[in-house]
N, CA, C and O atoms as CSV, one atom per row, in Angstrom:
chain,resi,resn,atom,element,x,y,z
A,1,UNK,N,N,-76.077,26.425,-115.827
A,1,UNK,CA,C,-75.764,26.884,-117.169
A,1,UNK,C,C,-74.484,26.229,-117.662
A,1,UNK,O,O,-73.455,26.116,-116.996
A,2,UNK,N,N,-74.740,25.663,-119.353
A,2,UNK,CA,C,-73.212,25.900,-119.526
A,2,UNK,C,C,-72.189,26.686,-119.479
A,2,UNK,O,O,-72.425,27.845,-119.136
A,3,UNK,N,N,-70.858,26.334,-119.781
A,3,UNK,CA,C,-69.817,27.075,-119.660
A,3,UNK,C,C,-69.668,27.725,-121.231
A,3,UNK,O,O,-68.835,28.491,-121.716
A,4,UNK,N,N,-70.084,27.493,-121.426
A,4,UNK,CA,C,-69.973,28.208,-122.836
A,4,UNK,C,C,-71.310,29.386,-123.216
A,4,UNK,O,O,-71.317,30.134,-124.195
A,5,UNK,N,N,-72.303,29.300,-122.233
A,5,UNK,CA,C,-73.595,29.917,-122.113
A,5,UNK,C,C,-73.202,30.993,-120.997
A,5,UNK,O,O,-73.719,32.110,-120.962
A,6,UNK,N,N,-72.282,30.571,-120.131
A,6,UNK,CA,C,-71.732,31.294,-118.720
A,6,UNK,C,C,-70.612,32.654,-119.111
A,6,UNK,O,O,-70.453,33.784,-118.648
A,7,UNK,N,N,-69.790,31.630,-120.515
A,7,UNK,CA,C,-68.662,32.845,-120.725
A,7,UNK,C,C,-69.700,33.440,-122.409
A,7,UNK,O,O,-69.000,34.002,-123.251
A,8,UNK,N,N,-70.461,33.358,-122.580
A,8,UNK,CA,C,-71.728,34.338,-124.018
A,8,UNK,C,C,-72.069,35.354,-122.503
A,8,UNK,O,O,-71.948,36.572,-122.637
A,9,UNK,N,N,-72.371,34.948,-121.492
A,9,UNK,CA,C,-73.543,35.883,-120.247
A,9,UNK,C,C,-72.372,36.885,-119.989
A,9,UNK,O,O,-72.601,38.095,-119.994
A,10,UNK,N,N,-70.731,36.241,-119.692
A,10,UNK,CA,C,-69.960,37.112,-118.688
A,10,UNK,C,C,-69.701,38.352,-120.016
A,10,UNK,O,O,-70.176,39.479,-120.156
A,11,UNK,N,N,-68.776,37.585,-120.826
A,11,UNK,CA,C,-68.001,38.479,-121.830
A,11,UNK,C,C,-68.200,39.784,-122.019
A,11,UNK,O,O,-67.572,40.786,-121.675
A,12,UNK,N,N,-69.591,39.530,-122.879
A,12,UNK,CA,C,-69.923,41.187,-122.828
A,12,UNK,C,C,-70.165,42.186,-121.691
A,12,UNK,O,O,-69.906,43.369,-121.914
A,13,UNK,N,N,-70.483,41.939,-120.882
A,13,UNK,CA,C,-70.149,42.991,-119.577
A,13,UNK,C,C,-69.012,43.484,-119.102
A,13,UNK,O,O,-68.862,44.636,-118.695
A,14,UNK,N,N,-67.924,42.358,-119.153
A,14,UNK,CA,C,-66.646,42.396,-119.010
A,14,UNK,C,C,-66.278,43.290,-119.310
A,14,UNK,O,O,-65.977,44.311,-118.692
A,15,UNK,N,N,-66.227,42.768,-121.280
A,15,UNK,CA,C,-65.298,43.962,-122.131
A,15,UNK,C,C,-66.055,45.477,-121.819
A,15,UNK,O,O,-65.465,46.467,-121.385
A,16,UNK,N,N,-67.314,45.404,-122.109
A,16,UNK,CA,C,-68.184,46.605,-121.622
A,16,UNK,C,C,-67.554,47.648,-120.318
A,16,UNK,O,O,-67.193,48.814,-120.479
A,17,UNK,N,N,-67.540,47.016,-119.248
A,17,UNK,CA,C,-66.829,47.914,-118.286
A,17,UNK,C,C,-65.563,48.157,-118.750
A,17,UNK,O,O,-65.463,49.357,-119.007
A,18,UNK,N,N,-64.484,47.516,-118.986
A,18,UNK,CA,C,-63.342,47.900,-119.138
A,18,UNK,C,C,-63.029,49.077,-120.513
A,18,UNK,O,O,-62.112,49.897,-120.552
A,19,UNK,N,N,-63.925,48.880,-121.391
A,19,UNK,CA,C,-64.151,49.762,-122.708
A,19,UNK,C,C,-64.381,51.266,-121.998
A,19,UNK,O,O,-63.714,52.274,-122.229
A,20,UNK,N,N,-65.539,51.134,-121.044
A,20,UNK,CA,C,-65.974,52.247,-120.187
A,20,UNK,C,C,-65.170,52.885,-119.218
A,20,UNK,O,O,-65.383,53.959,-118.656
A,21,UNK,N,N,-64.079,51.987,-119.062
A,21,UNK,CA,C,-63.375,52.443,-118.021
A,21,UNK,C,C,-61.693,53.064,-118.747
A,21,UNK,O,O,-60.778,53.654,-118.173
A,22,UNK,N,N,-61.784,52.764,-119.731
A,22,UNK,CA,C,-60.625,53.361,-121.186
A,22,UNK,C,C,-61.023,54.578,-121.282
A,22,UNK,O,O,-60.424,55.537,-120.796
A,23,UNK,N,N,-62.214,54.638,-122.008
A,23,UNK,CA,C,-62.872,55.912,-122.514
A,23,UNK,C,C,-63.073,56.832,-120.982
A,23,UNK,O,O,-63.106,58.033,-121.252
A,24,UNK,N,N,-63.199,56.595,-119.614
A,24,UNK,CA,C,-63.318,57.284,-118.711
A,24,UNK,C,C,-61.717,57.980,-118.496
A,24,UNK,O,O,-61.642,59.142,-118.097
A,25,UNK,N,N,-60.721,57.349,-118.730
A,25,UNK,CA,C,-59.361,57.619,-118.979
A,25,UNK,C,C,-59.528,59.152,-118.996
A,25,UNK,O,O,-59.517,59.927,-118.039
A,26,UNK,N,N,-59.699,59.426,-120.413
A,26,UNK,CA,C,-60.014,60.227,-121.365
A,26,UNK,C,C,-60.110,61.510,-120.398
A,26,UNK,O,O,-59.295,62.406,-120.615
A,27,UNK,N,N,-60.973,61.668,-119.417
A,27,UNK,CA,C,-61.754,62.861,-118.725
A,27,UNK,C,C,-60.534,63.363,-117.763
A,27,UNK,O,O,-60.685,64.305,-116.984
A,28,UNK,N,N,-59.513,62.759,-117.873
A,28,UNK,CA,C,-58.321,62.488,-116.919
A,28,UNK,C,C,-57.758,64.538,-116.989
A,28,UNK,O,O,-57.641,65.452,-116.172
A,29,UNK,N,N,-57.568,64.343,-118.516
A,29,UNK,CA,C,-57.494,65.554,-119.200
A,29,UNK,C,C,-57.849,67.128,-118.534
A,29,UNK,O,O,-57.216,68.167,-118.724
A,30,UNK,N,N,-58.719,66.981,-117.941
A,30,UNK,CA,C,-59.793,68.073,-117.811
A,30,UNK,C,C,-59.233,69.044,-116.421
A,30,UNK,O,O,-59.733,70.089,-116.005
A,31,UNK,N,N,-57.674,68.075,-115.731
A,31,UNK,CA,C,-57.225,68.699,-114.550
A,31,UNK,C,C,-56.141,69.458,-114.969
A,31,UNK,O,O,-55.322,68.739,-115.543
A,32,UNK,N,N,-55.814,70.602,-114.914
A,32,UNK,CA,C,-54.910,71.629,-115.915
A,32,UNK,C,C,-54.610,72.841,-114.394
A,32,UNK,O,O,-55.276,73.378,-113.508
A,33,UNK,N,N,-53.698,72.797,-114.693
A,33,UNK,CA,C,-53.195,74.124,-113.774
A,33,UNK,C,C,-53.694,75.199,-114.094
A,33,UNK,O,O,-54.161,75.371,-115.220
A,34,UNK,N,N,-53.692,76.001,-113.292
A,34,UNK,CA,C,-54.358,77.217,-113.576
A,34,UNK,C,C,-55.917,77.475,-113.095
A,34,UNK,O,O,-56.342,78.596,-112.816
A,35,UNK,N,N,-56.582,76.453,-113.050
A,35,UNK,CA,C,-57.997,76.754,-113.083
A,35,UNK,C,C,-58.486,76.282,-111.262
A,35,UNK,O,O,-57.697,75.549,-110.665
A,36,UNK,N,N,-59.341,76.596,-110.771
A,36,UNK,CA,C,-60.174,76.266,-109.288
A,36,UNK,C,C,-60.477,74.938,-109.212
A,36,UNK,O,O,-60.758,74.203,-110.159
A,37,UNK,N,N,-60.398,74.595,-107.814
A,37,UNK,CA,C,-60.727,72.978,-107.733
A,37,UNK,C,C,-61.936,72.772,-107.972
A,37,UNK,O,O,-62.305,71.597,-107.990
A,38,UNK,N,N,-63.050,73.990,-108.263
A,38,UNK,CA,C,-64.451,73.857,-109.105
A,38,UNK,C,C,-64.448,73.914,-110.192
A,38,UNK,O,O,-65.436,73.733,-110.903
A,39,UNK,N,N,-63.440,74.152,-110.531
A,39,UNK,CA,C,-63.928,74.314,-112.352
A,39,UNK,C,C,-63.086,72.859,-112.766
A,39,UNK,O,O,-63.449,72.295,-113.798
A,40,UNK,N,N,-62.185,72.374,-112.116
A,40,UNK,CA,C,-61.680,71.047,-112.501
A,40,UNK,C,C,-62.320,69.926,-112.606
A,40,UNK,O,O,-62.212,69.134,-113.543
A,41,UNK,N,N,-63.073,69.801,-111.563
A,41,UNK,CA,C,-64.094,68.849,-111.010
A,41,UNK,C,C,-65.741,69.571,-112.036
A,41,UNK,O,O,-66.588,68.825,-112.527
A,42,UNK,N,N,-65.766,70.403,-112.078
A,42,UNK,CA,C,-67.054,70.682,-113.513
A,42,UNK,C,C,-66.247,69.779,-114.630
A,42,UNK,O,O,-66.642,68.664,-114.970
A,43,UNK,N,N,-64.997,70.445,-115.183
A,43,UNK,CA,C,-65.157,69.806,-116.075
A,43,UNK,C,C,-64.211,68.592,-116.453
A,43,UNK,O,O,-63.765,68.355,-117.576
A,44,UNK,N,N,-63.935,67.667,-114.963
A,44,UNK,CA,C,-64.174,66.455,-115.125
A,44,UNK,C,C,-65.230,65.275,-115.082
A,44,UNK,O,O,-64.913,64.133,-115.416
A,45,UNK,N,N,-66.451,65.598,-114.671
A,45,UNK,CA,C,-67.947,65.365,-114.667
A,45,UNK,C,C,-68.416,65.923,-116.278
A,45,UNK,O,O,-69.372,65.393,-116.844
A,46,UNK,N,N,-67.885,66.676,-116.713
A,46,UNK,CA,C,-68.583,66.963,-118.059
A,46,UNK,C,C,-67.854,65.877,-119.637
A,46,UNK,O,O,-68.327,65.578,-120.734
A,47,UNK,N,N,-66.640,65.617,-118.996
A,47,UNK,CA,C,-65.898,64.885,-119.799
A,47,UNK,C,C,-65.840,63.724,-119.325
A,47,UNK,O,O,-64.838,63.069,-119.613
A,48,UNK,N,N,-66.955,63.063,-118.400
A,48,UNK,CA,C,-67.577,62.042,-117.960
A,48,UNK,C,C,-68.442,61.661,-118.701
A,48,UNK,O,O,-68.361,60.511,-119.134
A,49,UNK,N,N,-69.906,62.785,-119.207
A,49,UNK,CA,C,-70.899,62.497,-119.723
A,49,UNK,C,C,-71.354,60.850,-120.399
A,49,UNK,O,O,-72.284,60.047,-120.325
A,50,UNK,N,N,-69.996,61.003,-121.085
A,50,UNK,CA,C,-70.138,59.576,-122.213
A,50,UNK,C,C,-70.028,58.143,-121.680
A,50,UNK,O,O,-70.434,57.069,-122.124
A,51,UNK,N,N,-69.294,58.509,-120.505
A,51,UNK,CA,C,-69.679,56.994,-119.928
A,51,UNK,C,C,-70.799,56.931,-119.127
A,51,UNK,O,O,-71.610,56.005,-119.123
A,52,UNK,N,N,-70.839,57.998,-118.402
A,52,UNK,CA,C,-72.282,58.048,-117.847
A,52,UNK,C,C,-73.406,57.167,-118.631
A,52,UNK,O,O,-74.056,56.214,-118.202
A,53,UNK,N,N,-73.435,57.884,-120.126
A,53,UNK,CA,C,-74.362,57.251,-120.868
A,53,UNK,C,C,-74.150,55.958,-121.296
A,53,UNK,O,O,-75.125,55.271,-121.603
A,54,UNK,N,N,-72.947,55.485,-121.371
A,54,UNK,CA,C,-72.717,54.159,-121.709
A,54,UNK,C,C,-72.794,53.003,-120.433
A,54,UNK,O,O,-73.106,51.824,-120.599
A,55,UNK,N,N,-72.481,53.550,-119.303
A,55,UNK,CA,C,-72.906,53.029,-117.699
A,55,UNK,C,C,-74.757,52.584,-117.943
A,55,UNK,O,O,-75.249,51.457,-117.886
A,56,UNK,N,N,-75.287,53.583,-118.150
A,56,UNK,CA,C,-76.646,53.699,-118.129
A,56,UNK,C,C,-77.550,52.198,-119.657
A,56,UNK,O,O,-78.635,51.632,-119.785
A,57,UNK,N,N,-76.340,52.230,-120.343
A,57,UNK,CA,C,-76.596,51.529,-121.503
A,57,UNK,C,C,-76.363,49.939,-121.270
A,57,UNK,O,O,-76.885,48.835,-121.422
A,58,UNK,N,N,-75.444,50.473,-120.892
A,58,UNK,CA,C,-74.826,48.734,-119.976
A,58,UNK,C,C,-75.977,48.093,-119.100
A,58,UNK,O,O,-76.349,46.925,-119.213
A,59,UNK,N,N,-76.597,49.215,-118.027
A,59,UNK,CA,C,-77.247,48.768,-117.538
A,59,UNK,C,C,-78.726,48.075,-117.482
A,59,UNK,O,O,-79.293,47.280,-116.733
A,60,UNK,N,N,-79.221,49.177,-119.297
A,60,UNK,CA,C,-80.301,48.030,-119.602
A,60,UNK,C,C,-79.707,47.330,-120.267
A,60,UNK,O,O,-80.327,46.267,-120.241
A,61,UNK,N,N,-78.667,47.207,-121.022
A,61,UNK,CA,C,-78.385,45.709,-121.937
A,61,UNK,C,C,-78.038,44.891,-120.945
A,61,UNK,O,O,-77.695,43.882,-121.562
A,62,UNK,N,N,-77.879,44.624,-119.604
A,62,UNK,CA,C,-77.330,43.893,-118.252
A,62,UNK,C,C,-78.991,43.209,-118.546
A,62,UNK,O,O,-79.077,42.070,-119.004
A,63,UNK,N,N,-80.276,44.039,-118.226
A,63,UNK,CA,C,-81.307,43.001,-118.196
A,63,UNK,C,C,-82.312,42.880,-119.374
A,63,UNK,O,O,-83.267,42.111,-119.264
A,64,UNK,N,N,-82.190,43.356,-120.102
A,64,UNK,CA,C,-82.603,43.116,-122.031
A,64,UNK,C,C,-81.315,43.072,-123.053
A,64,UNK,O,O,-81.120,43.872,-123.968
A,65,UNK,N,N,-80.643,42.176,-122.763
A,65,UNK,CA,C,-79.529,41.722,-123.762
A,65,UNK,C,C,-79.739,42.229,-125.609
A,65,UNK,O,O,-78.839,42.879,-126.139
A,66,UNK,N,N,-80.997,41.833,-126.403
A,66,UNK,CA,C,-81.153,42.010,-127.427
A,66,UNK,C,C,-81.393,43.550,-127.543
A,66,UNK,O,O,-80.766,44.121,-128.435
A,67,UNK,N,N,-82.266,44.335,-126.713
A,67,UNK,CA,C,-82.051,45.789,-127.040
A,67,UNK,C,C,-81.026,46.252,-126.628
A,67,UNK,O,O,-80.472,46.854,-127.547
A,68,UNK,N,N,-80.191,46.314,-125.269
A,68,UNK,CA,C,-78.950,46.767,-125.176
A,68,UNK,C,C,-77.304,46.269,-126.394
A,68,UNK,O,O,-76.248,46.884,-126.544
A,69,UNK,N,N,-77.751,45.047,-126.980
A,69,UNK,CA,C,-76.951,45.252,-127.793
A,69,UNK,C,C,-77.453,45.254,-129.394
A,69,UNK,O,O,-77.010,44.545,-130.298
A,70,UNK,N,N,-78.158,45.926,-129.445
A,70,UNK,CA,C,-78.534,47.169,-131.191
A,70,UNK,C,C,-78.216,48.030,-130.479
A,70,UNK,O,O,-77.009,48.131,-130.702
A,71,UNK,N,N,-78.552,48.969,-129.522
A,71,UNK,CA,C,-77.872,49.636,-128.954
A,71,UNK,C,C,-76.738,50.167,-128.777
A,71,UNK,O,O,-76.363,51.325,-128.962
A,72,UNK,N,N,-76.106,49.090,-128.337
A,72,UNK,CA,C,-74.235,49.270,-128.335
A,72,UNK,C,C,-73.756,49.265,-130.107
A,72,UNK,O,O,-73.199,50.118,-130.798
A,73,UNK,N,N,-74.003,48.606,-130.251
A,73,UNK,CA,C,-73.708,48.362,-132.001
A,73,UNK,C,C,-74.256,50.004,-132.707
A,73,UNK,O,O,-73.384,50.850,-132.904
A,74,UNK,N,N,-75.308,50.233,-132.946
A,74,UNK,CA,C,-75.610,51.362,-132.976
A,74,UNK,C,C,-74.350,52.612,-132.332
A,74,UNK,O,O,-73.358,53.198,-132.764
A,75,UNK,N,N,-74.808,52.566,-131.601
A,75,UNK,CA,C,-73.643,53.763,-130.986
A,75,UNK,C,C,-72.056,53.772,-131.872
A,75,UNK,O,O,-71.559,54.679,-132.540
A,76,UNK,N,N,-71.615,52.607,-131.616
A,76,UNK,CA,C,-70.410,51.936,-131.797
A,76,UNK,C,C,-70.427,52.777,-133.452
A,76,UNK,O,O,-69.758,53.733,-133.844
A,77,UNK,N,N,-71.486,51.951,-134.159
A,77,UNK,CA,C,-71.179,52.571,-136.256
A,77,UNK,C,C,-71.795,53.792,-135.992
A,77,UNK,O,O,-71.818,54.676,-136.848
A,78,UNK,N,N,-72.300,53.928,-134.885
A,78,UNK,CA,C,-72.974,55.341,-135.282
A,78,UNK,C,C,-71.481,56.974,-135.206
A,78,UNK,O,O,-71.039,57.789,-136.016
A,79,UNK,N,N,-71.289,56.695,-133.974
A,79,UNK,CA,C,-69.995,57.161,-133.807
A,79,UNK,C,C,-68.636,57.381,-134.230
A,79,UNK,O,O,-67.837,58.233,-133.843
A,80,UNK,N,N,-68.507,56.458,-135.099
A,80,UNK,CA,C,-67.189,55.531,-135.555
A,80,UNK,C,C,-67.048,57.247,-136.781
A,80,UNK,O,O,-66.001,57.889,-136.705
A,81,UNK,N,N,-67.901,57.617,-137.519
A,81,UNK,CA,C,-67.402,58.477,-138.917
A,81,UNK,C,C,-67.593,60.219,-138.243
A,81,UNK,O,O,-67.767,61.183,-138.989
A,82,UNK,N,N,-67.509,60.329,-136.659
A,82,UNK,CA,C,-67.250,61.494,-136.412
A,82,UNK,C,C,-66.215,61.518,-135.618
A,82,UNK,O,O,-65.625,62.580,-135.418
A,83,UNK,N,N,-65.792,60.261,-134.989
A,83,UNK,CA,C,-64.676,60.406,-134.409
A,83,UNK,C,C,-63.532,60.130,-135.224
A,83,UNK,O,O,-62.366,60.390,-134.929
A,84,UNK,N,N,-64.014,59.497,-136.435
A,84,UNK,CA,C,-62.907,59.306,-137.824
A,84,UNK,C,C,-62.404,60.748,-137.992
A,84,UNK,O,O,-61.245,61.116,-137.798
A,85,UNK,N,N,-63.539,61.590,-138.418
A,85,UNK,CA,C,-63.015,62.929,-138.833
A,85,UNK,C,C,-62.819,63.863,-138.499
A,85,UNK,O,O,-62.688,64.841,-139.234
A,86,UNK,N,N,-62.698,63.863,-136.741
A,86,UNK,CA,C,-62.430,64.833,-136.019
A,86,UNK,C,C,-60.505,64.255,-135.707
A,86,UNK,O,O,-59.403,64.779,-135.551
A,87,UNK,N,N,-60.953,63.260,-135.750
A,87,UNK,CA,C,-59.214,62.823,-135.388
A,87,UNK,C,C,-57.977,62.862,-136.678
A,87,UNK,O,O,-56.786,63.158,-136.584
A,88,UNK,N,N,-59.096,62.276,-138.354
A,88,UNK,CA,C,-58.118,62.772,-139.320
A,88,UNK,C,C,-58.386,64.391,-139.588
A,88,UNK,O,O,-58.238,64.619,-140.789
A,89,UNK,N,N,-58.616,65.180,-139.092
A,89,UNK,CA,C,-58.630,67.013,-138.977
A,89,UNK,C,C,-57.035,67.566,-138.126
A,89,UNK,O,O,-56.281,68.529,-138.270
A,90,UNK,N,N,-57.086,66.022,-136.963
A,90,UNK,CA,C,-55.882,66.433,-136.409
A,90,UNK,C,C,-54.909,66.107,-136.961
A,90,UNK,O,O,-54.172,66.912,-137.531
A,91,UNK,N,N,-54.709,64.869,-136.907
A,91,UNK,CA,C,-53.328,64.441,-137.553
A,91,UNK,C,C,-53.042,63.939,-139.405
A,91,UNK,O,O,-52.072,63.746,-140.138
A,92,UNK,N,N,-54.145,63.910,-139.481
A,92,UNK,CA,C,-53.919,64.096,-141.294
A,92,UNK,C,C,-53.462,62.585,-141.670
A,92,UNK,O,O,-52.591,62.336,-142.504
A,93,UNK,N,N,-54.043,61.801,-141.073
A,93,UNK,CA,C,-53.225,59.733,-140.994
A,93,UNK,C,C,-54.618,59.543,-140.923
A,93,UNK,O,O,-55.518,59.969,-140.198
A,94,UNK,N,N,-54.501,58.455,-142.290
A,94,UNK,CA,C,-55.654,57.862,-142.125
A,94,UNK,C,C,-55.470,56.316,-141.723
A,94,UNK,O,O,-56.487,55.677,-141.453
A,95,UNK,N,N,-54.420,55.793,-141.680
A,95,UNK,CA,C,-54.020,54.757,-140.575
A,95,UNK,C,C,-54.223,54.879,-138.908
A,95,UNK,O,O,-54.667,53.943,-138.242
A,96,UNK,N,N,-53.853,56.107,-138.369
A,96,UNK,CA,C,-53.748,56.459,-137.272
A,96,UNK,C,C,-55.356,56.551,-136.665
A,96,UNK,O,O,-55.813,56.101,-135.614
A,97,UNK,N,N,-55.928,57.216,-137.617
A,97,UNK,CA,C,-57.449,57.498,-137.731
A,97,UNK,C,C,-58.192,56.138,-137.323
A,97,UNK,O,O,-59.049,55.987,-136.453
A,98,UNK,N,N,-57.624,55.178,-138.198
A,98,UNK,CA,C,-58.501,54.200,-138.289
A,98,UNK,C,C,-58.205,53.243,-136.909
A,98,UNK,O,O,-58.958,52.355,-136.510
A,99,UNK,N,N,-57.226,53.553,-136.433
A,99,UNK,CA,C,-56.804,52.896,-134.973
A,99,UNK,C,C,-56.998,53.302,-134.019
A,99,UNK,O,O,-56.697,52.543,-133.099
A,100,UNK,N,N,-57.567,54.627,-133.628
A,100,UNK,CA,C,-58.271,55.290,-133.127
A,100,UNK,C,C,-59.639,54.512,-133.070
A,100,UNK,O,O,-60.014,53.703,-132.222
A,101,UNK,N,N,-60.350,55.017,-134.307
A,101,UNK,CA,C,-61.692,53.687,-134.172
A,101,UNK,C,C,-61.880,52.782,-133.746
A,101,UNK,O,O,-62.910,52.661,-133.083
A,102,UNK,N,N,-61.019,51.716,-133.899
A,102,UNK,CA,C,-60.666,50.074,-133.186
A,102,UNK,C,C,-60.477,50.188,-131.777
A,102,UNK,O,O,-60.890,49.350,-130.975
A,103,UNK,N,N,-59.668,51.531,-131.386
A,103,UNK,CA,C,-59.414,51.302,-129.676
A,103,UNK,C,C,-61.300,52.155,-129.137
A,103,UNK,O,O,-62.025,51.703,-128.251
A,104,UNK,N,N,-61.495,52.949,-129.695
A,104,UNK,CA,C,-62.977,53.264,-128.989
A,104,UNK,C,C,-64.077,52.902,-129.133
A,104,UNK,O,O,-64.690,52.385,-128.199
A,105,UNK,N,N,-64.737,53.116,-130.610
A,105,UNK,CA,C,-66.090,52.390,-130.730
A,105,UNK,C,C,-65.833,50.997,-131.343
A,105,UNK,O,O,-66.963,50.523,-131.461
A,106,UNK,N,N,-65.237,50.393,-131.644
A,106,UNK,CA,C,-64.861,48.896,-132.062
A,106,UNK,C,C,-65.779,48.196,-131.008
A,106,UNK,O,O,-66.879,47.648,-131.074
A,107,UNK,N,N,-64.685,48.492,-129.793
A,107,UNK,CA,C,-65.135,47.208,-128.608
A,107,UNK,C,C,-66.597,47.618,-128.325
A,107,UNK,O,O,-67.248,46.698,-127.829
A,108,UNK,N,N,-67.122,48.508,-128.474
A,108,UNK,CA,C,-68.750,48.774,-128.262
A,108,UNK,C,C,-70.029,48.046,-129.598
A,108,UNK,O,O,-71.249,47.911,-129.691
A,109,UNK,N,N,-68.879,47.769,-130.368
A,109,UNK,CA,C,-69.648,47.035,-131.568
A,109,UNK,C,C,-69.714,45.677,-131.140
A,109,UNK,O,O,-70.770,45.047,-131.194
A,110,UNK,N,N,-68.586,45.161,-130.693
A,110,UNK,CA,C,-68.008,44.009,-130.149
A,110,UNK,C,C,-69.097,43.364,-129.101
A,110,UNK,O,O,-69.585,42.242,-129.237
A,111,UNK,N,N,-69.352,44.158,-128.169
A,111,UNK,CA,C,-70.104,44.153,-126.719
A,111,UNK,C,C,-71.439,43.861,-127.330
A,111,UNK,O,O,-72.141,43.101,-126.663
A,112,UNK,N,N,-72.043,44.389,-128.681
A,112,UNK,CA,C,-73.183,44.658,-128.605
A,112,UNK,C,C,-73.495,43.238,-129.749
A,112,UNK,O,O,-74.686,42.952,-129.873
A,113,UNK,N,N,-72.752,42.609,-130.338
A,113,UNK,CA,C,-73.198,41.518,-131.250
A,113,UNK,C,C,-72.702,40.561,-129.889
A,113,UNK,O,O,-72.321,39.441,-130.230
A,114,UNK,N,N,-72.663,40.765,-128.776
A,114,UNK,CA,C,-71.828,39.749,-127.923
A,114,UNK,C,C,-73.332,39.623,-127.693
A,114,UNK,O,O,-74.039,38.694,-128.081
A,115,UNK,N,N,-73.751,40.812,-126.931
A,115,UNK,CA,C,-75.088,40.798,-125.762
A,115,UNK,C,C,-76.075,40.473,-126.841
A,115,UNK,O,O,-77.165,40.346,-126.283
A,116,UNK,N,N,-76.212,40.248,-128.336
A,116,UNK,CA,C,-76.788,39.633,-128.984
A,116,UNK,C,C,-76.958,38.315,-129.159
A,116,UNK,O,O,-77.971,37.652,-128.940
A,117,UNK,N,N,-75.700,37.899,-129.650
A,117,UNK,CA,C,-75.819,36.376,-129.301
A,117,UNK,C,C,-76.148,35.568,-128.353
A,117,UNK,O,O,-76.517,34.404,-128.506
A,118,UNK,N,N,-76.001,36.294,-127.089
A,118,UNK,CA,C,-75.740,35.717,-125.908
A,118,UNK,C,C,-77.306,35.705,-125.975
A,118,UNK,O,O,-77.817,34.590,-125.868
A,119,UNK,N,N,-78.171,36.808,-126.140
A,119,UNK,CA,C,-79.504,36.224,-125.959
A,119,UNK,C,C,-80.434,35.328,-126.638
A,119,UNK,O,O,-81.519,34.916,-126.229
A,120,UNK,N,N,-79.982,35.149,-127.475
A,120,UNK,CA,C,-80.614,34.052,-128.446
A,120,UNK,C,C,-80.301,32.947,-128.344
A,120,UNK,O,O,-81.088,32.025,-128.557
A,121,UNK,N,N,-79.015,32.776,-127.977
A,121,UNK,CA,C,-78.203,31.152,-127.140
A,121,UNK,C,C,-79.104,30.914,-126.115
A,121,UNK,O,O,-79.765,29.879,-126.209
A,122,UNK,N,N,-79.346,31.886,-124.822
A,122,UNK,CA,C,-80.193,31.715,-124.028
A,122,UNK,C,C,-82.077,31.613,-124.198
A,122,UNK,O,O,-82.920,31.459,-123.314
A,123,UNK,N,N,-82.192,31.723,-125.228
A,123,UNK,CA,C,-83.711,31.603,-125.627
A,123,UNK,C,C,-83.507,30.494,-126.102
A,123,UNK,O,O,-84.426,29.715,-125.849
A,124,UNK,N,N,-82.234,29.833,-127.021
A,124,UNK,CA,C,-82.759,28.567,-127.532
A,124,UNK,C,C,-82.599,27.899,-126.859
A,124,UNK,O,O,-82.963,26.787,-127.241
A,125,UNK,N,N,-81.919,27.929,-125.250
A,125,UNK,CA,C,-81.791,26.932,-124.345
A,125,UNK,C,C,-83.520,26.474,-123.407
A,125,UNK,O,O,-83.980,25.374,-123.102
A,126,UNK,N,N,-84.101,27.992,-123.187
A,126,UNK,CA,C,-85.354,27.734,-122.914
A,126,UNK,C,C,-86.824,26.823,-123.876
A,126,UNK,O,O,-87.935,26.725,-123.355
């Protein structure tokens, strides 16, 4: 393969895990004093869910590139105007809001016109 066909194949997986592994951050949250080492571990597995599903998403866009990324893209705009307005509810910034967006579903938009291109580069090579 080319190198330019090699870094269309790597990229999006790349950013993909590391996006997944940001947003897994997130579940970090869920360990709070006070509560049983069962109820911590419930609900750090529950504030997992989302990568779970995005693990699982990765993994068919890993071997159908063109459906896994409508997919990611999907998710990515689909997501983007509830996490807008759950976050301007908090802080009342619609700058802040909007940077919020860019650090979470952005790179999942990103991933998913990646694993797009990348398959059509590779079809026109066949």
């Amino acid at each position: 393969m080319k190198t330019s066909i090699k870094l269309l194949h790597w990229s999006p997986r790349i950013i993909c895990i590391l996006a997944i592994l940001f947003i897994s951050m997130f579940a970090a949250d869920s360990f709070a004093p006070g509560l049983t080492i069962w109820q911590q571990l419930g609900a750090f597995f529950i504030h997992l869910i989302p990568s779970f599903i995005l693990v699982a998403v990765l993994i068919l866009a890993w071997k159908w590139e063109k459906i896994g990324g409508i997919i990611f893209i999907l998710l990515g705009l689909g997501l983007s105007p509830f996490i807008f307005q759950h976050n301007y509810e908090m802080n009342q910034s619609i700058g802040m809001s909007l940077g919020i967006i860019l650090m979470i579903t952005f790179p999942f938009v990103v991933v998913g016109v990646l694993f797009i291109i990348s398959h059509y580069m590779k079809k026109s090579l066949s």
